[in-house]
C-alpha positions in Angstrom: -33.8 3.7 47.6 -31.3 2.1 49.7 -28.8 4.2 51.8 -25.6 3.3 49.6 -27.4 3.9 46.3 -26.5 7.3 44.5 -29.3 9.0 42.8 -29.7 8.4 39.4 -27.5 5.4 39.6 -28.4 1.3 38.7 -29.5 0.2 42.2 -26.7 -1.9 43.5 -28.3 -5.9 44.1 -26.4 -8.4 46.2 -24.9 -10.0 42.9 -23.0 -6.7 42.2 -22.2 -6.0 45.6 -21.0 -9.6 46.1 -19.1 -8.9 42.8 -17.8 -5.3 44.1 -16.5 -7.2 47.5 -14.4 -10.0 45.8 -12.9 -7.6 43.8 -12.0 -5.0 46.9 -10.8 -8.1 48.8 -8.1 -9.4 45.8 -7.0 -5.8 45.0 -6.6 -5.0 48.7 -4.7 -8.6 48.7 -2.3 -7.7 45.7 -1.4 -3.8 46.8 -2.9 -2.7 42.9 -5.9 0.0 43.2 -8.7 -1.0 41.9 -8.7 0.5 38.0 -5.0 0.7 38.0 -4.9 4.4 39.1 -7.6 5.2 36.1 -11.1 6.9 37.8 -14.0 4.2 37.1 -16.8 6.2 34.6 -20.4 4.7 35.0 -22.6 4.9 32.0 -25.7 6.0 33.1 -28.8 6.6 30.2 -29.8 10.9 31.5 -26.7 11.5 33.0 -25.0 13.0 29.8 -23.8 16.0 31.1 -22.1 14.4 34.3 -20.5 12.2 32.1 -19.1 14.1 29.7 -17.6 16.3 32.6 -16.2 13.3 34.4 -14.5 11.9 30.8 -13.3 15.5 30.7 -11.5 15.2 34.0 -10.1 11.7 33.2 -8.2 12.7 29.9 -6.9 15.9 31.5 -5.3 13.3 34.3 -3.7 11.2 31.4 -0.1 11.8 30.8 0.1 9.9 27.7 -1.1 11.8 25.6 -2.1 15.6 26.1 -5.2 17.5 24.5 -5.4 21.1 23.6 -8.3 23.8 22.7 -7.2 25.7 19.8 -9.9 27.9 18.5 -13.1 25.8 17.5 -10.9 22.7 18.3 -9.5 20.0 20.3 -6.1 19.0 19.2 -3.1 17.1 19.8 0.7 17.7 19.0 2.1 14.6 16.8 5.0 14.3 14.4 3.9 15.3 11.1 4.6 12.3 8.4 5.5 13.0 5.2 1.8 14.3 3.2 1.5 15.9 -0.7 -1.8 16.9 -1.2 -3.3 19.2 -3.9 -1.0 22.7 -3.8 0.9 21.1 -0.5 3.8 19.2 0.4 5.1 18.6 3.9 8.1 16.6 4.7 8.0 14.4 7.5 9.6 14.7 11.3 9.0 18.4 12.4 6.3 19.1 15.0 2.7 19.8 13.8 -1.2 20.1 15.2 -3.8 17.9 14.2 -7.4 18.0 14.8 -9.0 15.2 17.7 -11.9 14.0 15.9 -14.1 11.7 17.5 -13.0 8.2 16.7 -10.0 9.0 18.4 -11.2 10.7 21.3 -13.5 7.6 22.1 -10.1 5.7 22.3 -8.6 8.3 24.3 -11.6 8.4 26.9 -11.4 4.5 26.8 -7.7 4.3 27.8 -8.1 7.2 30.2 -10.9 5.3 32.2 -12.6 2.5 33.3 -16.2 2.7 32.1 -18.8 0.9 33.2 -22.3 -0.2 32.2 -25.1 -2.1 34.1 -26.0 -5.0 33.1 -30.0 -5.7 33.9 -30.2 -9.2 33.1 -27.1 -10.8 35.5 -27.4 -7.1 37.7 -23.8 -6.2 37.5 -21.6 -3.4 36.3 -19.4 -4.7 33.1 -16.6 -3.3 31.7 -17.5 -1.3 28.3 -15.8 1.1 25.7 -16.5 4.8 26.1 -19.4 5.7 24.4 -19.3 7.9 21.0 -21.9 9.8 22.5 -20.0 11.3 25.0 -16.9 12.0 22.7 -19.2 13.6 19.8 -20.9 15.6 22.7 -17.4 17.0 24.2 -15.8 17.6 21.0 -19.6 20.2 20.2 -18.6 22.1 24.0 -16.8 24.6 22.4 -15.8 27.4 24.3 -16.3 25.3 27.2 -13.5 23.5 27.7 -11.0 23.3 30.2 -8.6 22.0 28.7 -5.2 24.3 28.6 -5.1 26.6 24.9 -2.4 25.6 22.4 -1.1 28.9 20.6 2.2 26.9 18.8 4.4 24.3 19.0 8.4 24.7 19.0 11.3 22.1 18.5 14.0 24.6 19.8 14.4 27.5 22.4 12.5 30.7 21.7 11.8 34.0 23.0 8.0 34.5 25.2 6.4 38.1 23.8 8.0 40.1 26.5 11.3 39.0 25.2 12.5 36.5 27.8 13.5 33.1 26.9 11.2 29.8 26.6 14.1 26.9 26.5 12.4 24.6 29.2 10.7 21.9 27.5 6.9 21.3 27.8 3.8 23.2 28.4 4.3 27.3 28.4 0.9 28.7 30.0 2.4 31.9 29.8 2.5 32.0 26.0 0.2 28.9 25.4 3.2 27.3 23.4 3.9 23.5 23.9 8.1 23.3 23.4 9.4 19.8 23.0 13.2 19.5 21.6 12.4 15.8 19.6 15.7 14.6 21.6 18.4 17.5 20.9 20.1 19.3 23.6 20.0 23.2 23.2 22.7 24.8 25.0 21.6 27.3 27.4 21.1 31.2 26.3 22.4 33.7 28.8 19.4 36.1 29.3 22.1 38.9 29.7 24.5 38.6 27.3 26.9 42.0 26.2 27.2 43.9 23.0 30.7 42.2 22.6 28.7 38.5 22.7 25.8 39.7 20.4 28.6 40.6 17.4 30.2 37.0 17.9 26.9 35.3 17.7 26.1 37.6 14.7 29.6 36.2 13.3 28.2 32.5 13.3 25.2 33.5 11.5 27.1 35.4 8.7 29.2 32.4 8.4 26.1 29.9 7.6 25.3 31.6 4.6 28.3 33.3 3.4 28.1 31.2 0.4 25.0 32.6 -0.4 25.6 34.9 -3.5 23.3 38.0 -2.0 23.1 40.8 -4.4 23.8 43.7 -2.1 24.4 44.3 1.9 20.5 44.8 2.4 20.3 41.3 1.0 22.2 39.8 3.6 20.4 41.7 6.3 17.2 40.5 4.6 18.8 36.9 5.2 19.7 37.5 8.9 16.3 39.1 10.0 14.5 36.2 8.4 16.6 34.0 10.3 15.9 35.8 13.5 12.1 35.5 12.7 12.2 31.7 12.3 13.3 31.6 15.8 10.5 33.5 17.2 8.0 34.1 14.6 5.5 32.4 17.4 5.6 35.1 19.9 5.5 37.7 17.5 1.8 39.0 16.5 2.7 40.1 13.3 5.4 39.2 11.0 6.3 40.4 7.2 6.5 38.3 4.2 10.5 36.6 3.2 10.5 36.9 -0.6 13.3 35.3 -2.3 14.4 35.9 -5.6 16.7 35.3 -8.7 17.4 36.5 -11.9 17.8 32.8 -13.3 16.9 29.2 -11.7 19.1 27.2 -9.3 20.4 30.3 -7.8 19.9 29.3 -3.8 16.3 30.4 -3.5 14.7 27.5 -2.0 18.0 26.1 -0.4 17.8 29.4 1.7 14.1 28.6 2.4 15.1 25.1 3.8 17.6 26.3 5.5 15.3 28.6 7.1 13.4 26.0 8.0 15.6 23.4 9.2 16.5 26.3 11.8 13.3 26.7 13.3 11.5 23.0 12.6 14.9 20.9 11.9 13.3 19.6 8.6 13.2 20.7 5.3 10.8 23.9 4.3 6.8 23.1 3.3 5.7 24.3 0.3 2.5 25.3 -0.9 2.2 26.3 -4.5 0.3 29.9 -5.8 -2.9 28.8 -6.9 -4.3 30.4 -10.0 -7.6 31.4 -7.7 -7.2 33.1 -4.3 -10.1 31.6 -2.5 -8.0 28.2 -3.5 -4.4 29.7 -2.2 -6.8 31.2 0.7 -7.7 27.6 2.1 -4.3 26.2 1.5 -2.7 28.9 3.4 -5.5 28.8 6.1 -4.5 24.4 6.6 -0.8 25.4 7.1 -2.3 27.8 9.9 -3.9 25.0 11.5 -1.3 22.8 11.2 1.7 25.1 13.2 3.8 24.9 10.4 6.9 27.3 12.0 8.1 28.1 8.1 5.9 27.6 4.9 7.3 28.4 1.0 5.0 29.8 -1.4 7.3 28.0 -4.0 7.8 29.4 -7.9 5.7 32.1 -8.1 5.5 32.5 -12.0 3.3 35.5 -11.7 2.8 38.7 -9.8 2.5 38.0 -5.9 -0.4 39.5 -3.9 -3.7 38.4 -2.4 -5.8 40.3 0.1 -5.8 37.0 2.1 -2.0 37.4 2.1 -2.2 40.8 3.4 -4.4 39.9 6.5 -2.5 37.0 7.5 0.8 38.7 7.5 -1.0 41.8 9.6 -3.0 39.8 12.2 -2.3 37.7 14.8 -5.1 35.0 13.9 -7.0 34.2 10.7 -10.5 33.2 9.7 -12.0 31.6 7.0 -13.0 27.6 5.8 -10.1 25.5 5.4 -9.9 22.6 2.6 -12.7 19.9 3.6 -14.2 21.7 6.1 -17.7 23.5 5.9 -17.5 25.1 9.0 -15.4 28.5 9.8 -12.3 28.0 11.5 -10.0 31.3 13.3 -6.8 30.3 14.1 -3.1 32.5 15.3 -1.2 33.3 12.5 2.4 32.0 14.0 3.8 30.8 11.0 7.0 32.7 8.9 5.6 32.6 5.1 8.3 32.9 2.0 7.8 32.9 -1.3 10.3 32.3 -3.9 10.2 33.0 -7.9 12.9 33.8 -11.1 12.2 37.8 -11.2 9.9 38.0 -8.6 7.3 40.7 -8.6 5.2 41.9 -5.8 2.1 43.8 -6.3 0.0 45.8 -4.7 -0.6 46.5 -0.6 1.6 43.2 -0.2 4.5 45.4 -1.5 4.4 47.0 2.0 4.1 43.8 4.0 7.3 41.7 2.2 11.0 41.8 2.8 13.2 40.9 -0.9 16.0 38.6 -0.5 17.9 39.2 -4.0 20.4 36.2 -4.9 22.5 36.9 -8.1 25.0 33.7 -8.8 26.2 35.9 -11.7 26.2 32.5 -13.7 24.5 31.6 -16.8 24.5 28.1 -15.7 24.1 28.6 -11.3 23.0 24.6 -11.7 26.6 23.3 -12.5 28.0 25.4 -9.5 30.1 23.0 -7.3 30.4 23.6 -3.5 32.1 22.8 -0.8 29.8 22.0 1.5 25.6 21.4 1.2 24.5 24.5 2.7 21.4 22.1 4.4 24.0 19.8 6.1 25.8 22.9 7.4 22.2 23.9 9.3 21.7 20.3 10.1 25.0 20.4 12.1 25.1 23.8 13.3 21.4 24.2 14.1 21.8 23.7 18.2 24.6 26.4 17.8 22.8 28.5 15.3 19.7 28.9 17.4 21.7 29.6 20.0 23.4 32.4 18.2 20.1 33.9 17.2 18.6 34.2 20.5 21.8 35.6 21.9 22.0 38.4 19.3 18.4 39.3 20.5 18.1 39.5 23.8 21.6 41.1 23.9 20.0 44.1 22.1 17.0 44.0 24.1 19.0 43.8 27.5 21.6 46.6 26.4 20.4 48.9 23.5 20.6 52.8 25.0 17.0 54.3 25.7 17.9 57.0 23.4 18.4 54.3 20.0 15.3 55.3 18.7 15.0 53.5 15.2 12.6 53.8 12.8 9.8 52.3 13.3 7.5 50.4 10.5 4.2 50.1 10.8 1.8 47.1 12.0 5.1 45.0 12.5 6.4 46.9 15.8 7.2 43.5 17.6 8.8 42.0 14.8 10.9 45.1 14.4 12.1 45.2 18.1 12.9 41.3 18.0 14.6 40.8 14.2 15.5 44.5 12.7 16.3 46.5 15.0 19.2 44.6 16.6 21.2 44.0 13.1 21.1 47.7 12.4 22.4 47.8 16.5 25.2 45.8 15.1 26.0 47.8 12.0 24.6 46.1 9.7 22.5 47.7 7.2 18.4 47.8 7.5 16.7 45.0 5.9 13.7 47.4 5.2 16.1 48.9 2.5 14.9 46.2 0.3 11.5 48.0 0.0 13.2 50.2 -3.1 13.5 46.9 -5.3 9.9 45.9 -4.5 8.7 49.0 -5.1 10.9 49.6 -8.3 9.7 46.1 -10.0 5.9 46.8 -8.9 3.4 46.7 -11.9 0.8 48.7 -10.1 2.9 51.5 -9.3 4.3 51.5 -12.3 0.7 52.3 -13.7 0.1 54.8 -11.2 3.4 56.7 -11.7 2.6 56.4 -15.9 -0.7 57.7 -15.4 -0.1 60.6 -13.4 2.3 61.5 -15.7 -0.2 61.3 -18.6 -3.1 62.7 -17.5 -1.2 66.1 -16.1 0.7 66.1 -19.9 -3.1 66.0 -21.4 -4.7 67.9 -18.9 -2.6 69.9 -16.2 -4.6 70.8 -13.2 -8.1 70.7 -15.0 -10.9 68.4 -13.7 -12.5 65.6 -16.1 -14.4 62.7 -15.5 -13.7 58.9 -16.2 -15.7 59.2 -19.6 -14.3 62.4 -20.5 -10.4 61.4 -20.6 -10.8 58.5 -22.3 -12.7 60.9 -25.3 -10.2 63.3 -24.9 -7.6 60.7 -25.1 -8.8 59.4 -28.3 -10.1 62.6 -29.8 -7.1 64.7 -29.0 -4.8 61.8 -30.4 -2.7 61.5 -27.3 -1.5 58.0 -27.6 0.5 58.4 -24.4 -2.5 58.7 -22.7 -4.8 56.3 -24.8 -1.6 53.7 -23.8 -1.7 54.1 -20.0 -5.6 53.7 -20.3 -5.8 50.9 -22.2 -3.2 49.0 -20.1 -5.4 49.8 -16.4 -9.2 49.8 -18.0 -9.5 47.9 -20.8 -12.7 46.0 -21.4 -12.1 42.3 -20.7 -11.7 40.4 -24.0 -12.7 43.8 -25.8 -9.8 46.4 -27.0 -12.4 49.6 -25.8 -11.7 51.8 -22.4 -13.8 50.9 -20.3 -15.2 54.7 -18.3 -16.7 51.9 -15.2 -13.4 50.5 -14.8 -11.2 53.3 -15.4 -13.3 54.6 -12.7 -12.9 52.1 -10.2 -9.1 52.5 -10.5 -9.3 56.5 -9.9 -11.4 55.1 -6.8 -8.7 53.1 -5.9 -5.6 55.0 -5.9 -6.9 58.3 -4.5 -5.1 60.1 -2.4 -2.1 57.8 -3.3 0.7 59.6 -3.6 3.5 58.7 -6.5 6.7 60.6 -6.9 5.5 63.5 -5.0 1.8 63.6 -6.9 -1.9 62.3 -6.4 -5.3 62.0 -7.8 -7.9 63.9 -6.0 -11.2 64.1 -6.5 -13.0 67.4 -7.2 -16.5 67.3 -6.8 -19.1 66.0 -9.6 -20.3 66.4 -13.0 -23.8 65.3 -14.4 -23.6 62.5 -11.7 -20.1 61.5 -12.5 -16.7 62.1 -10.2 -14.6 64.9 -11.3 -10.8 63.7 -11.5 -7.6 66.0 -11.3 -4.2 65.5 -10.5 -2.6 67.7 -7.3 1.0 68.3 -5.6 1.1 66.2 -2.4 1.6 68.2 0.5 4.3 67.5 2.6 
């Protein structure tokens, strides 16, 4: 091996060094480096790994397009067209994250270099194409890259975890949140601003949706601290569900939704709808997750809302599972602000303690022949540089001035989003949007169950122990048709009109130790294999 030849390398013959010298010599002659500024990649069969590494280096030079690691991916930041797919519909021009797959990587790699393969026959290097090897073999390094993480994307000034304010555009390593503006000018935020500043900023929020026709004050505050978590729902680790109801259609619900929105993403709100199966509304959910959607609308919830996969997503800051058309599993942050809207409704279940009820009440029998002013969307259009604005201010004025000693009330497994969107209305007067948790609760089926049950089984059988089986004989022996009601409403057999003692059991199972207007079922011990049941004061 010759002196100038690298190991592993083609050997370089006279032809190619010939070739290599007239091109140094007219480069050299017309000021332009040799591959325009772009490294030269040489295709070598064995030498995988060095040039996967080397392509890695030469897309993380190119400024024309940037990749990020998110997860189990590599991904870039486009804007989103318009797409409606099966129980989704996004409209087109907010930011969003796709997937790199390898097709487009290859081009990527391609424009980001100059690769090069020899050529036995006429012993030269050619130009070439990146090879799909090396792009299928980058995209299978997981956990290896070095490419910077991606946590969200933002189209307007935020505020990083700690609570100071993100409004430079581009790349936040701090926060791994990638903030581009799509051409608007945000007006500054003072980091400092007074008590005095926060309640004039707070005035330009009540103003957007004063023609809202909320129910009650808690309503309103409902409105505001939804508006505050569009804003900065990314920095937040958890964040509870906005659900938006109305006792007829046409009231404002999903106007309020885009509007919500439009704040954060400048485009209209997308909507998934509640699948009938929640492995179905599970994937859905998880594909707005790996998107960055900033807002998504659960949209005319007909029937009881809950989910377990709900639950999580609302209470963790990133979610796992298989999204729709992919095989493999996929854990992603959960940064996105979820709604839901529906005439009447009702939430069920643990969800009751993870949502937030907007209440909208046009007091109309016809709300669709309302005339307005103004479209409520066009006002947020206009207003949006000025609203954001507003929102931030009224933040980090609370968080700069609030007295050590304003200790609020805090609410479990949404402490961030409590600090950042609650706290600082009820600083202002206004009243606590966690109020709203006495509709929920009120308008829950389950816990209507619960309270009816506990009632009926202390009128049948005060303090005294029984199992499953042995209520639902003394139920129907004794002729208490309370009781024989409440049971046949939680454990009836499916398609059957008999209590079933397996399922009535379960439920017992369920809800013990749950305490309902001051009672609870306790379990107390065993009979004949079976679980003793009895109801018992709860103890303060």
């Amino acid at each position: 091996m010759s002196t100038d030849e690298t190991p592993g390398s083609a050997p370089s013959s006279p032809r190619q060094k010939r070739s290599d010298a007239i091109a140094d010599d007219f480069h050299a002659a017309t000021g332009l480096p040799p591959t325009g500024g772009r490294p030269v990649i040489r295709w070598v069969a064995g030498e995988l790994p060095r040039v996967v590494d080397e392509a890695e280096a030469a897309i993380m030079r190119y400024t024309d397009e940037i990749l990020f690691q998110r997860g189990p991916m590599v991904v870039r930041v486009v804007k989103t067209a318009a797409l409606t797919a099966r129980n989704f519909t996004r409209h087109a021009g907010s930011l969003g994250i796709v997937p790199v797959d390898k097709t487009h990587l290859t081009e990527l790699m391609t424009r980001a270099a100059v690769w090069e393969k020899y050529d036995g026959r006429s012993e030269v290097w050619r130009t070439t194409n990146a090879p799909e090897t090396v792009a299928q073999t980058y995209l299978a390094r997981s956990g290896q890259w070095k490419l910077p993480h991606l946590v969200s994307v933002i189209s307007a000034p935020t505020l990083r975890p700690d609570g100071s304010l993100l409004q430079d555009p581009g790349y936040d390593r701090q926060t791994g949140t990638w903030y581009d503006p799509c051409g608007i000018e945000f007006p500054r935020v003072e980091p400092k601003p007074t008590q005095k500043a926060a309640l004039a900023a707070l005035d330009k929020l009540l103003t957007a949706i004063d023609s809202l026709p909320f129910f009650e004050k808690a309503d309103t505050s409902v409105a505001l601290a939804l508006m505050l978590t569009a804003l900065v729902r990314r920095s937040l680790p958890t964040a509870p569900l906005g659900a938006i109801t109305a006792p007829t259609p046409s009231s404002g619900k999903t106007l309020l939704a885009d509007c919500l929105s439009i704040l954060a993403a400048g485009v209209k709100v997308p909507a998934m709808s509640y699948a009938a199966k929640d492995e179905e509304a599970e994937k859905t959910a998880l594909t707005v997750l790996m998107g960055g959607d900033p807002v998504v609308l659960i949209d005319n919830i007909e029937r009881p809302l809950g989910g377990a996969w709900l639950c999580t997503i609302l209470t963790s800051d990133t979610y796992q599972g298989r999204a729709l058309g992919r095989n493999e599993m996929v854990r992603v942050p959960t940064t996105t602000l979820f709604l839901a809207t529906g005439n009447k409704l009702v939430i069920q279940g643990d969800l009751r303690t993870r949502a937030l009820l907007c209440r909208i009440d046009p007091k109309s029998e016809r709300p669709d022949h309302r005339k307005f002013d103004v479209d409520l969307k066009d006002v947020f259009l206009d207003r949006r540089v000025e609203l954001v604005a507003a929102g931030l201010t009224v933040i980090r004025a609370y968080l700069h001035g609030r007295e050590p000693a304003s200790v609020f009330r805090p609410w479990g497994r949404f402490e961030r989003w409590s600090q950042f969107c609650r706290e600082p209305l009820m600083w202002l007067g206004l009243t606590d949007p966690c109020d709203s948790y006495s509709a929920i609760e009120a308008d829950d089926p389950d816990r209507q169950d619960h309270v009816q049950m506990l009632a009926a089984w202390v009128g049948a059988f005060g303090d005294r122990a029984v199992t499953a089986r042995e209520a639902i004989r003394l139920a129907v022996s004794g002729g208490n048709e309370g009781l024989q009601d409440v049971l046949a409403d939680i454990a009836k057999e499916r398609g059957g009109t008999s209590v079933s003692p397996k399922r009535l059991g379960r439920w017992l199972h369920a809800h013990e130790g749950r305490i309902a207007q001051g009672r609870k079922f306790e379990r107390a011990g065993e009979q004949q294999g079976s679980a003793l049941w009895r109801v018992v004061d709860a103890k303060p």
